[in-house]
MIKE-801468 format. One record per residue (C-alpha): residue in three letters; z, y, x; residue number from 1. Coordinates in nm, 4 decimals, always signed. Layout:
+-----+----------+----------+----------+-----+
: res :       up :    north :     east :   n :
+-----+----------+----------+----------+-----+
: ALA :        Z :        Y :        X : NUM :
...
+-----+----------+----------+----------+-----+
***
This chain:
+-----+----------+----------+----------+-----+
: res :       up :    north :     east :   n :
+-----+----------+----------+----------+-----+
: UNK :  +0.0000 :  +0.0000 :  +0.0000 :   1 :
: UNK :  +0.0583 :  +0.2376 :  +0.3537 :   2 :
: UNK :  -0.2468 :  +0.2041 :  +0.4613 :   3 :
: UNK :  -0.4270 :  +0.2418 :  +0.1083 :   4 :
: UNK :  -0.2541 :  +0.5601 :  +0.0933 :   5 :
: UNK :  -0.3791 :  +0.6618 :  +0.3991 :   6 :
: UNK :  -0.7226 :  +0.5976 :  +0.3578 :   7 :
: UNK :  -0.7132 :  +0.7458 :  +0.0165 :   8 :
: UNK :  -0.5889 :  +1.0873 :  +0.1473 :   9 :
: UNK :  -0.7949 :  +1.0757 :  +0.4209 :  10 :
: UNK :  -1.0763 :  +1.0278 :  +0.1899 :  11 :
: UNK :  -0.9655 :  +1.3630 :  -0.0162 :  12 :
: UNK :  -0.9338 :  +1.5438 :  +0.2983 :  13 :
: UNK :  -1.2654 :  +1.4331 :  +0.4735 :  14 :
: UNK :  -1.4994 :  +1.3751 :  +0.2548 :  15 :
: UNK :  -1.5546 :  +1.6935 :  +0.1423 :  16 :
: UNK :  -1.6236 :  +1.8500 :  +0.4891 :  17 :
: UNK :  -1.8512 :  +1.5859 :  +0.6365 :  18 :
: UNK :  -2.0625 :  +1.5973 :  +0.2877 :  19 :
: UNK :  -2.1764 :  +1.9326 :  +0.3460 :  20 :
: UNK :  -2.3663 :  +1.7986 :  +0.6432 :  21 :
: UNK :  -2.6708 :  +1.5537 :  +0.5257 :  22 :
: UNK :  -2.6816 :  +1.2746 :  +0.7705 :  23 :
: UNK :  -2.6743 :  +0.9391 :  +0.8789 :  24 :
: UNK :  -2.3154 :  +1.0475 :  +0.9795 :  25 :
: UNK :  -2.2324 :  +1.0699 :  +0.5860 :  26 :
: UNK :  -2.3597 :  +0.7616 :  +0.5219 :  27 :
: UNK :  -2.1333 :  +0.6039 :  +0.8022 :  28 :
: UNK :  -1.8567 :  +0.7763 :  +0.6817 :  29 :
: UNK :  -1.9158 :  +0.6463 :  +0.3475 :  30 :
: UNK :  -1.9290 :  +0.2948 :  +0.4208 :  31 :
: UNK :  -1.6571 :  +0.3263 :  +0.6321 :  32 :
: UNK :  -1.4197 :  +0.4632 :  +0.3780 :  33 :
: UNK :  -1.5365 :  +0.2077 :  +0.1568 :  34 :
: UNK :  -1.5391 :  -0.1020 :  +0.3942 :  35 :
: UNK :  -1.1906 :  +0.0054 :  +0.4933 :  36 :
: UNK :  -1.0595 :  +0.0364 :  +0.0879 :  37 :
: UNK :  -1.2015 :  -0.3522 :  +0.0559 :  38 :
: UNK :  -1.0655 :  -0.4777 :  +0.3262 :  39 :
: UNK :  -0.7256 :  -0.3090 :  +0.2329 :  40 :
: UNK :  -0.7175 :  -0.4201 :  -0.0721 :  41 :
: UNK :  -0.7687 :  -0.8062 :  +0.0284 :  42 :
: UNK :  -0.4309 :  -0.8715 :  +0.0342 :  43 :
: UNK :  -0.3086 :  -0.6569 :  -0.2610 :  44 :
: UNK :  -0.5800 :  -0.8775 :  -0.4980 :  45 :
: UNK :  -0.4634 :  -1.2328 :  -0.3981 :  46 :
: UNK :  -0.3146 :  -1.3231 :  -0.7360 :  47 :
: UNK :  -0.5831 :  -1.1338 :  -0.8969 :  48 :
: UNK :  -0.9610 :  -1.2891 :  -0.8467 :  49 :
: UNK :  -1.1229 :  -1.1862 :  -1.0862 :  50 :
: UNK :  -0.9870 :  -0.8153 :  -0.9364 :  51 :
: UNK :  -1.0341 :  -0.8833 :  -0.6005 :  52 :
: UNK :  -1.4297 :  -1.0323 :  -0.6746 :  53 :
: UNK :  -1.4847 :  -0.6969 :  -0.8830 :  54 :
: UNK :  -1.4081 :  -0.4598 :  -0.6114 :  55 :
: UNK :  -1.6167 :  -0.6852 :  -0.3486 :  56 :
: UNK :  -1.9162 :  -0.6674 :  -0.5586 :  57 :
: UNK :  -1.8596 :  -0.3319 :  -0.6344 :  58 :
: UNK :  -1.8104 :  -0.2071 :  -0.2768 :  59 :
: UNK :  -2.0735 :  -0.4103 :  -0.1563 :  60 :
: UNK :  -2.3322 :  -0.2674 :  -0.3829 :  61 :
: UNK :  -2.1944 :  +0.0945 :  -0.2856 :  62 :
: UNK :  -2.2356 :  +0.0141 :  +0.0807 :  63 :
: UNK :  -2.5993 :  -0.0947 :  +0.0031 :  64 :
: UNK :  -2.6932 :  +0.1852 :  -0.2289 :  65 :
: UNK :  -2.5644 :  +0.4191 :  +0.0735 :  66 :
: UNK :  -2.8168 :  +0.2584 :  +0.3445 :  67 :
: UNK :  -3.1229 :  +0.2550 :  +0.1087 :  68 :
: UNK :  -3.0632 :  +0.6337 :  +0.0732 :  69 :
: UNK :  -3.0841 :  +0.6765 :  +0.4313 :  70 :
: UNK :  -3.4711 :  +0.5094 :  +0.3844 :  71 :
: UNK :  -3.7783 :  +0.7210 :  +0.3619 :  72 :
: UNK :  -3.8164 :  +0.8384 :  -0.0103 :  73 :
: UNK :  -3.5125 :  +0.6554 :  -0.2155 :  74 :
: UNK :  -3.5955 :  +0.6315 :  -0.5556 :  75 :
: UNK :  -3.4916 :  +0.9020 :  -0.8058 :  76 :
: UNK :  -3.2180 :  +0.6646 :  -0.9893 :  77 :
: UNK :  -3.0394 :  +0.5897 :  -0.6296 :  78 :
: UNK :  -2.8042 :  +0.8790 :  -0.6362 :  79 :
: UNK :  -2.6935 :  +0.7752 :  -1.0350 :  80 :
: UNK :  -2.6537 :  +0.3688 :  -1.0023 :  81 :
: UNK :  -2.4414 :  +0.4668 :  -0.7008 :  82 :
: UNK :  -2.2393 :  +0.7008 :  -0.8798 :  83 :
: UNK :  -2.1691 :  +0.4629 :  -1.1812 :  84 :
: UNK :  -2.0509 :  +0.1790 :  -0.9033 :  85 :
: UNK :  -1.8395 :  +0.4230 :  -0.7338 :  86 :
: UNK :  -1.6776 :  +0.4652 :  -1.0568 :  87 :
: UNK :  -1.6298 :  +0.1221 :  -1.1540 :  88 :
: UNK :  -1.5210 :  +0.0405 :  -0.7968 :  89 :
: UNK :  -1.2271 :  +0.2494 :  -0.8601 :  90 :
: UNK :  -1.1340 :  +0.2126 :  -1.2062 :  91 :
: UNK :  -1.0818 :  -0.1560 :  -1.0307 :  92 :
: UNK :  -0.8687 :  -0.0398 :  -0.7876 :  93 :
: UNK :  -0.6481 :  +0.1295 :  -1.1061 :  94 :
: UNK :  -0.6505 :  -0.1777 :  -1.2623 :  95 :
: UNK :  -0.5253 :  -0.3772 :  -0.9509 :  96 :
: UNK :  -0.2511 :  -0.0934 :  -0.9370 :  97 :
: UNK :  -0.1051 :  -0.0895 :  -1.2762 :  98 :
: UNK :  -0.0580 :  -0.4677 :  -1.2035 :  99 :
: UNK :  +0.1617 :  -0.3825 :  -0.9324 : 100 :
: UNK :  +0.3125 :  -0.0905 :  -1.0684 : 101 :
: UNK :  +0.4673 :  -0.2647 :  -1.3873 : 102 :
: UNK :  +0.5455 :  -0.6245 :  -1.1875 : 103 :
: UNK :  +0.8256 :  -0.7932 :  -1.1614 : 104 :
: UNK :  +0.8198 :  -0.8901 :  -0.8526 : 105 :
: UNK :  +0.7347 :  -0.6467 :  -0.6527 : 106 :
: UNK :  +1.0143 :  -0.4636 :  -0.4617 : 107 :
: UNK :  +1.0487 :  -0.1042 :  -0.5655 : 108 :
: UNK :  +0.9246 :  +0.0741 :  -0.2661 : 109 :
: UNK :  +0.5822 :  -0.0694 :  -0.3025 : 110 :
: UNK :  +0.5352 :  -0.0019 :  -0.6501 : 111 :
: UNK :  +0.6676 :  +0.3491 :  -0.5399 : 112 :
: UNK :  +0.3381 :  +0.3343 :  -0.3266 : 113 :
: UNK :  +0.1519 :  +0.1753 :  -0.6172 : 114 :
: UNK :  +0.2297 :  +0.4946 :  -0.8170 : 115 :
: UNK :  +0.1057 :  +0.7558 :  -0.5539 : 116 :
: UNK :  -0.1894 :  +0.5898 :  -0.4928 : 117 :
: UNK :  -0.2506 :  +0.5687 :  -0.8741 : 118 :
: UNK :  -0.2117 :  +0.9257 :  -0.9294 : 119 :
: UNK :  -0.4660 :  +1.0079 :  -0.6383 : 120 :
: UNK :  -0.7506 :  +0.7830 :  -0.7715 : 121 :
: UNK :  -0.6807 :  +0.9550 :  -1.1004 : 122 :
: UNK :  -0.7976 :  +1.2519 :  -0.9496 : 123 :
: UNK :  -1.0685 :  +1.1241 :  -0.7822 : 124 :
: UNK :  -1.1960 :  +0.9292 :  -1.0658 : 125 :
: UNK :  -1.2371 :  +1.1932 :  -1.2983 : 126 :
: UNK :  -1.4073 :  +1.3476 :  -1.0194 : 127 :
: UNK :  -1.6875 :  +1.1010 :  -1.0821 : 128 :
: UNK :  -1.6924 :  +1.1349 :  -1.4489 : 129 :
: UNK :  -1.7278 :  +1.5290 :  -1.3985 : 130 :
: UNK :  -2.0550 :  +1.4719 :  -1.2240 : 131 :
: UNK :  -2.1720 :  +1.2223 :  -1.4127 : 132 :
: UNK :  -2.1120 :  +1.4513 :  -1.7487 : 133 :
: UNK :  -2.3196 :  +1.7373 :  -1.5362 : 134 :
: UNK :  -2.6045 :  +1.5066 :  -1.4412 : 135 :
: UNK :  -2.5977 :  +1.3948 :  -1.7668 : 136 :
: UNK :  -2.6101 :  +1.7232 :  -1.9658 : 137 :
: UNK :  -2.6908 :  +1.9951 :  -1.6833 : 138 :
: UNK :  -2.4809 :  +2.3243 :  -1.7155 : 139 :
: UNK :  -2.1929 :  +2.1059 :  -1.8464 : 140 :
: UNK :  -2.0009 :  +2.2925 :  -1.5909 : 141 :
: UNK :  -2.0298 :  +2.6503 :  -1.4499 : 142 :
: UNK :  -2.1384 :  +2.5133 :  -1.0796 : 143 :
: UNK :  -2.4921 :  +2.6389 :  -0.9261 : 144 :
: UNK :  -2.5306 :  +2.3399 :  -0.7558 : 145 :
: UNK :  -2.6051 :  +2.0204 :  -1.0532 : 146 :
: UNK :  -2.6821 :  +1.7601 :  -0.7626 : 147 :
: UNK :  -2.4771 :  +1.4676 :  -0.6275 : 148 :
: UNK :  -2.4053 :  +1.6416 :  -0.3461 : 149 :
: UNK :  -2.1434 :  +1.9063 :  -0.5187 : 150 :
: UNK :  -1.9307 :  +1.6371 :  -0.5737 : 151 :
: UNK :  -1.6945 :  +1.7289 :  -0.3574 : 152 :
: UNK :  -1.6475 :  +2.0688 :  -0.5974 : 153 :
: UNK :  -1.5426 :  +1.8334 :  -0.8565 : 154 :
: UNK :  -1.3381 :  +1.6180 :  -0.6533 : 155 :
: UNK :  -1.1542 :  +1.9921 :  -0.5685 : 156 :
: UNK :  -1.1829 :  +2.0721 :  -0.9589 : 157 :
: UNK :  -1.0199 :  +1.7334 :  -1.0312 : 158 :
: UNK :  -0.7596 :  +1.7606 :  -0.8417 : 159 :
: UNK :  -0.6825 :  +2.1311 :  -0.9597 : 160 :
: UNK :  -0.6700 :  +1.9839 :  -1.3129 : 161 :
: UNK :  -0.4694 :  +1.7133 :  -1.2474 : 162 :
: UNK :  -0.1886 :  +1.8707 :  -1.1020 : 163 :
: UNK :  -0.2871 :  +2.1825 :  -1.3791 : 164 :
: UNK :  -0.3018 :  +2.4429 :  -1.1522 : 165 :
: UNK :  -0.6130 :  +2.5826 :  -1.3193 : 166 :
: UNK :  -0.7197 :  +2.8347 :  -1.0591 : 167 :
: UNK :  -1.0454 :  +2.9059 :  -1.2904 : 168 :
: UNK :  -1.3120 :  +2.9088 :  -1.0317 : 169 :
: UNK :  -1.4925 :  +2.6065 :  -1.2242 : 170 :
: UNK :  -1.5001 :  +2.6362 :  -1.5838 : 171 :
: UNK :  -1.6123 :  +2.3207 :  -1.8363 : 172 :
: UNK :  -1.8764 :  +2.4485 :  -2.0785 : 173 :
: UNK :  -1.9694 :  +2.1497 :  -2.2981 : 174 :
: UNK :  -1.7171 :  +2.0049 :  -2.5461 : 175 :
: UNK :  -1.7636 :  +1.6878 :  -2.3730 : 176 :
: UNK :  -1.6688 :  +1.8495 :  -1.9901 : 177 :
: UNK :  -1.3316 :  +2.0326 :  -2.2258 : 178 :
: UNK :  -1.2378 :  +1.7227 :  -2.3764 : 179 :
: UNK :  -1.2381 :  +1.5241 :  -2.0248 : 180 :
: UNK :  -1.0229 :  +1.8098 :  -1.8422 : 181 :
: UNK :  -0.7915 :  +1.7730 :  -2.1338 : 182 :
: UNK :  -0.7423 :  +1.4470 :  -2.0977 : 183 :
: UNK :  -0.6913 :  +1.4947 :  -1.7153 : 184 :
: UNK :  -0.4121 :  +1.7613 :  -1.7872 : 185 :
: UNK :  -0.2510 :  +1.5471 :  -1.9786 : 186 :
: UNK :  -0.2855 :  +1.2559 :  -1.7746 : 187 :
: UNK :  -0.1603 :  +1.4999 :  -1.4810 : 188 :
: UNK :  +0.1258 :  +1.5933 :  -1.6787 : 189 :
: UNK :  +0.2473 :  +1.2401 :  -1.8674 : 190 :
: UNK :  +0.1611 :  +0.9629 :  -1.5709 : 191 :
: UNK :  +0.4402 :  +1.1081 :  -1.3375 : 192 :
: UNK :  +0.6646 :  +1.1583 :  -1.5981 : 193 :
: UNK :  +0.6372 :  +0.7608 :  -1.6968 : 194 :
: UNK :  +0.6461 :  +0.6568 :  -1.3538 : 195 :
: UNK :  +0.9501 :  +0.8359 :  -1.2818 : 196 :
: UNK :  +1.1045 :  +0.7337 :  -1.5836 : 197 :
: UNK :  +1.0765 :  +0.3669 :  -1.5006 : 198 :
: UNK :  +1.1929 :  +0.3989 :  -1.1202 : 199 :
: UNK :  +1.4841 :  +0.5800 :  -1.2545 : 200 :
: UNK :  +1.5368 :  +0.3027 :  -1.4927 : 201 :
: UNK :  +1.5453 :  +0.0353 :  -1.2660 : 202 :
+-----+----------+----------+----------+-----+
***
């Protein structure tokens, strides 16, 4: 749980920076971040399969999709498909989470781990739905920039939300964009509130 932690911040703090520079060096740093999430999360998934086979398939199709864009004219869809398995690879990792979060088992400092690391993929998941809304229905949100590569503004927009500082640099526009940052704020507001409600009683 440490070292998921780790790479999960270092993902927040990195990504954004080396994504302003389109390169092969993305792309490394991409498959590294997700290599290193898999191979983390090995032994978190052992009593969980059919957890453990969803996050290899869906890492290994994000590695993929992230070398094919490196060839000479990707298709069109490339960016999208590897946007939806980025997504789905960690709404997986939530799953695989909760598990430990609400186990019996487990002894309370790693499901205090389990709870941090929950809270940042929160964040960074509805960072993915954000841009998938504004590819979807362009202008959904106030940003100049309607490409895959602004993701990291909504990862930064997320993360605002979550923790509902609301700084008001990025606005939602669409109903559908309002109704997700809702949700976020309240997500922001209730999951920490649960969490420490059932460490405290413990």
């Amino acid at each position: 749980m440490g070292l998921l932690l780790i790479t999960l911040t270092c993902s927040i703090l990195f990504s954004p920076i080396v994504m302003e520079y389109q390169s092969i060096g993305v792309t490394l740093f991409s498959c590294l971040m997700i290599a290193s999430l898999v191979l983390t999360l090995g032994s978190l998934t052992e009593n969980s399969p059919k957890i453990r086979l969803w996050l290899e398939i869906t890492g290994t199709t994000i590695v993929i999709l992230r070398a094919v864009v490196e060839f000479p004219n990707p298709p069109n869809w490339l960016p999208f498909f590897t946007l939806i398995a980025s997504m789905l690879f960690h709404l997986g990792m939530m799953l695989m989470l909760i598990g430990h979060l609400f186990s019996v088992n487990k002894p309370q400092a790693e499901k205090l781990l389990a709870a941090i690391n929950f809270y940042l993929l929160t964040g960074i998941t509805f960072s993915y739905l954000y841009l998938l809304v504004n590819l979807i229905t362009p202008g959904a949100f106030d940003l100049a920039n309607q490409g895959i590569s602004s993701w990291p503004d909504y990862l930064y927009f997320s993360f605002v939300t979550l923790t509902t500082l609301g700084y008001g640099d990025i606005l939602p526009l669409s109903p559908l964009a309002q109704g997700l940052v809702s949700l976020e704020a309240i997500v922001g507001v209730l999951s920490p509130t649960v969490m420490i409600a059932r460490f405290v009683g413990k």
